[in-house]
N, C-alpha and C positions, 0 to 999 in steps of 0.2 A: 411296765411293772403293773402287774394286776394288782386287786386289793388287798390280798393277802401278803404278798410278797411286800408290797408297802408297807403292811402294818410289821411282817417281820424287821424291815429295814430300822424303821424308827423306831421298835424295841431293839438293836442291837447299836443304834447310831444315839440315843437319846437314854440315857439308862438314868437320868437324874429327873427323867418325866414319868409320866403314867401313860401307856398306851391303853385305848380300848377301844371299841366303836361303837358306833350311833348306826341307825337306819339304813343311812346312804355313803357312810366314811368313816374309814381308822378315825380315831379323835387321839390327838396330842394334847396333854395338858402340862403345863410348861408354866414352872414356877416362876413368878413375875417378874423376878428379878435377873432373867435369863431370856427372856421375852427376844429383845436382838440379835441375840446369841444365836439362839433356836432360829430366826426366821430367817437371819442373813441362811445361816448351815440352807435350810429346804429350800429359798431361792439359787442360793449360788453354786449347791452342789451338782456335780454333772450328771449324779442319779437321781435325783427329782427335780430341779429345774423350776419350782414352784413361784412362775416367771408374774402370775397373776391374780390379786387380791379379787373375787369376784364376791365377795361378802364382809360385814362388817358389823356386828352388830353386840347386844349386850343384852344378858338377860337377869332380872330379881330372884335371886332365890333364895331370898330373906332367912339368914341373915347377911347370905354374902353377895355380894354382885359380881357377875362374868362377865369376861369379853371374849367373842366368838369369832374367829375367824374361818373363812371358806377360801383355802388355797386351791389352785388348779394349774398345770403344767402344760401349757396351747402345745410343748415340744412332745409329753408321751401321753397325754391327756391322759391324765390321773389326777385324782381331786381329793381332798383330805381337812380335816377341819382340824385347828388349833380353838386352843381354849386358856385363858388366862383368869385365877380365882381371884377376888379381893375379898380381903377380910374387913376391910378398915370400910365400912359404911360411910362412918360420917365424913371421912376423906378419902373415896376412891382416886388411885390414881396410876396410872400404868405407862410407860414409856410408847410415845408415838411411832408407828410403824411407817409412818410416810417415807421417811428415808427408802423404805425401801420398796414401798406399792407406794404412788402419787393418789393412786383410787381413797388410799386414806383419810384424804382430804375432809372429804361430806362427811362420808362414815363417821369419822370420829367426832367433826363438828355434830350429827347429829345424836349421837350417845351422849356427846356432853349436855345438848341440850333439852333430851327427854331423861336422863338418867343422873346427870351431876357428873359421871364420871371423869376427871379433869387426864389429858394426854402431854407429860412432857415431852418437849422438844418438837409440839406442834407448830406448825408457821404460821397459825392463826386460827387458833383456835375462838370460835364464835359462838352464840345460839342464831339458831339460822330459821327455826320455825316461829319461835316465843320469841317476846320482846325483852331487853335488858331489866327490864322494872320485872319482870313475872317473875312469883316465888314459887320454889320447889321445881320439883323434878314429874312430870306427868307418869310417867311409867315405870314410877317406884311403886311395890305393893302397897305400901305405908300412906301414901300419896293421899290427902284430903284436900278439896277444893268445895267447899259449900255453894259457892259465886258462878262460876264457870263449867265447872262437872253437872251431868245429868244422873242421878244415879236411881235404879226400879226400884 
């Protein structure tokens, strides 16, 4: 499935999303509370196969915070990026996708611990760079550290 045809697929398989694209990939954005729903469907189905979590990550767009996923299909190699919004700043929180990519693992341990962003149904969810005593979140835009930050 070319790029196009993929984006056609998941505007007619996904009608409760937004399709559009970025740079490099259709982008699905996939309301949170359908997060499973959605990835089981692009993993398990026999037209995308999207067998491979090769990305994981989370970005500020103050006031809301993303989580970004980079799918890819090793069976028709086709690659496509999901996106999930939170509105709730001061409690992000989005169901873990490890069930269904194990790659979820870090990833998410390390969103939760540059970003706050907490993952249900994570099997262990950690801070894996910062220590348990460290406050805040570093790569929140809001983020101030007078101590530890070098700032020009």
């Amino acid at each position: 499935m070319n790029r196009e045809e993929l984006k056609s697929y998941l505007e007619s398989n996904f009608s409760n999303c937004q399709v559009s694209e970025t740079f490099d990939f259709p982008l699905l954005i996939v309301p949170k509370e359908e997060l499973l729903s959605v990835a089981g469907k692009l993993k398990n189905s026999s037209e995308t196969l999207f067998d491979f979590l090769f990305c994981e990550t989370a970005v500020d767009r103050n006031p809301n915070l993303e989580v970004v996923y980079h799918l890819t299909s090793t069976t028709f190699r086709h690659d496509m990026e999901m996106k999930v919004i939170l509105e709730d700043r001061e409690n992000p929180e989005v169901e873990s996708v490890y069930s269904l990519w194990q790659a979820a693992d870090l990833f998410e341990d390390e969103i939760y611990d540059m970003f706050g962003i907490r993952f249900a149904n994570h099997p262990n969810l950690r801070r894996i760079m910062l220590g348990d005593e460290w406050q805040g979140f570093p790569l929140r835009k809001d983020y101030k550290d007078d101590v530890n930050i070098v700032t020009l």
